[in-house]
Legacy VTK file of the C-alpha trace (Angstrom):
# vtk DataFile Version 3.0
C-alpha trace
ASCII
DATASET POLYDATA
POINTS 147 float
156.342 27.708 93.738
156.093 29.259 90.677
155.206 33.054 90.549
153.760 33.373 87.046
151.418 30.405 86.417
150.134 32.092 82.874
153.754 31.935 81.307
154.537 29.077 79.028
157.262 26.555 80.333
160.061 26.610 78.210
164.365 25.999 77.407
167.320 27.722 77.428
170.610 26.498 76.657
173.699 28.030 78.039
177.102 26.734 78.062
179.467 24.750 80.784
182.470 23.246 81.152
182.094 19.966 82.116
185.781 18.949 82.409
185.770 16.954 86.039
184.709 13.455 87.178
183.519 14.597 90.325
179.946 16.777 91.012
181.635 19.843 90.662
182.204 21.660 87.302
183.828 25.150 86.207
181.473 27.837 84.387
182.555 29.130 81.335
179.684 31.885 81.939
180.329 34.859 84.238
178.905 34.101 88.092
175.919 36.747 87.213
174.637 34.668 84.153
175.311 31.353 86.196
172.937 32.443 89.421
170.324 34.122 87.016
170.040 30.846 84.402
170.474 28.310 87.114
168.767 29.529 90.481
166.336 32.894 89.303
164.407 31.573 86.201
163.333 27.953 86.929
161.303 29.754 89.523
159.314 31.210 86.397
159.337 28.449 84.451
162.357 28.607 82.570
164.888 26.001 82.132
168.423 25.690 81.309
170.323 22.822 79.903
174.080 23.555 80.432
176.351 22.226 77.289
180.008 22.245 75.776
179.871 24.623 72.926
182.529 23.267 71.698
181.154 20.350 71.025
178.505 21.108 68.907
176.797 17.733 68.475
175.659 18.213 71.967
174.915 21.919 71.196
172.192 20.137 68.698
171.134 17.435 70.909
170.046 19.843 73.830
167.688 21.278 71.687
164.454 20.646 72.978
160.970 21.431 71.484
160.719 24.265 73.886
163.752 25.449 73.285
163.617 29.333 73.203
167.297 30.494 72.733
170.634 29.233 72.671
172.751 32.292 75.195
176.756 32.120 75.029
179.389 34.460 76.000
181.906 36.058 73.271
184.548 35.200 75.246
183.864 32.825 77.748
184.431 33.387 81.664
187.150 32.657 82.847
189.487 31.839 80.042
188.959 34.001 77.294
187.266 31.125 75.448
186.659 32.287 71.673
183.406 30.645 70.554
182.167 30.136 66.816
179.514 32.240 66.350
179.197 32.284 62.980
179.838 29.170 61.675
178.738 26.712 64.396
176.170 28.202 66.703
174.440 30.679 64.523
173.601 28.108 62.160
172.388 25.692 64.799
170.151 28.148 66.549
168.291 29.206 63.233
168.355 25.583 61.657
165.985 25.130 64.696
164.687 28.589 64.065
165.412 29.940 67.513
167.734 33.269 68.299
171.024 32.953 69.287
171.536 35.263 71.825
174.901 36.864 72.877
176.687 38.040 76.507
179.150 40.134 74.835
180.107 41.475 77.669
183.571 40.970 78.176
184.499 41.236 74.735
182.587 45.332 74.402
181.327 46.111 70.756
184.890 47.488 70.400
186.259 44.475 69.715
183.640 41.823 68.366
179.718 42.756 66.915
177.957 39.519 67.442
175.342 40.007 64.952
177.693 40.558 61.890
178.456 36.477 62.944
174.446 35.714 63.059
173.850 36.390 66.320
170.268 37.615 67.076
170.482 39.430 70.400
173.423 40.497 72.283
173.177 41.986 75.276
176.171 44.304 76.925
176.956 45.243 80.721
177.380 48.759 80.095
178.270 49.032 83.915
181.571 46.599 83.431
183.606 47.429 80.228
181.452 50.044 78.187
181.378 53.027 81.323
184.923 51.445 82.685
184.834 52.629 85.704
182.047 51.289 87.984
180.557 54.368 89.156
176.777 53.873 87.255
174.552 51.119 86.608
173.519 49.734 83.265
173.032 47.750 80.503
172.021 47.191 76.913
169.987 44.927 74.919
170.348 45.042 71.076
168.493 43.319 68.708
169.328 42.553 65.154
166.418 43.187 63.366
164.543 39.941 63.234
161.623 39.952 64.675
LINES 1 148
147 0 1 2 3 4 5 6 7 8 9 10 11 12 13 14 15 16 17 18 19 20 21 22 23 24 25 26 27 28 29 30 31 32 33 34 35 36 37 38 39 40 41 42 43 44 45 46 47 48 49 50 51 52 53 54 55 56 57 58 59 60 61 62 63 64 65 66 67 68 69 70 71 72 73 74 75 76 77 78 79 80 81 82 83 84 85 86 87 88 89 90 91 92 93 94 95 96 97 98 99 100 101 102 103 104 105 106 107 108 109 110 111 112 113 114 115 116 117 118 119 120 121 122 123 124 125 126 127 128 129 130 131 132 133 134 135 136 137 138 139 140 141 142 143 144 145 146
């Protein structure tokens, strides 16, 4: 079923941690990002190819023509993973001149600014880390200027 019939198809590319030989793999995104890239948006349309980005000749390779953005976490979920924005996935993203767009959730604009690395979106849980404390609802969506 798809609810939106007018909206072009097109790509996302998130991260995963394919590390098992069985079926079963752990996320390096938070459970939230997982459900919303995997089970909510391929009902409008939207796919998601799921890729080490560590290994950034499969980062490349996942590109697809209708690839839209490239999404990562600051620090991955749940080991603290430290991606390269700058250097690795920044430049891949706009060599293919699509945004990078950053979950920097975990990490809070405290600690890291994702788009003084390239980033070209990075989105915040202000209900999690920014407010602390759990007792409102929010978030935040900040874009770098681009487009």
């Amino acid at each position: 079923m798809q609810l939106l019939p007018e909206l072009p198809q097109f790509h996302t590319q998130s991260r995963t941690w394919l590390r098992r030989a069985t079926t079963s793999y752990l996320q390096k995104i938070s459970t939230e990002d997982l459900f919303l890239l995997e089970h909510t948006l391929p009902n409008y349309g939207i796919t998601t190819t799921f890729v080490d980005v560590f290994d950034l000749e499969e980062v490349e390779n996942a590109i697809q023509d209708n690839t839209k953005a490239v999404y990562i976490e600051t620090l991955g979920n749940p080991n603290s993973d430290v991606v390269d924005i700058e250097e690795a996935l920044a430049n891949i993203a706009h060599k293919h001149k699509i945004p990078l767009v950053v979950d920097n959730t975990f990490a809070t604009p405290y600690l890291v600014r994702p788009i003084e690395y390239g980033a070209d979106i990075v989105v915040h849980s202000a209900t999690k880390f920014i407010g602390g404390h759990g007792t409102t609802i929010g978030g935040v969506i900040v874009e770098g200027g681009k487009f």
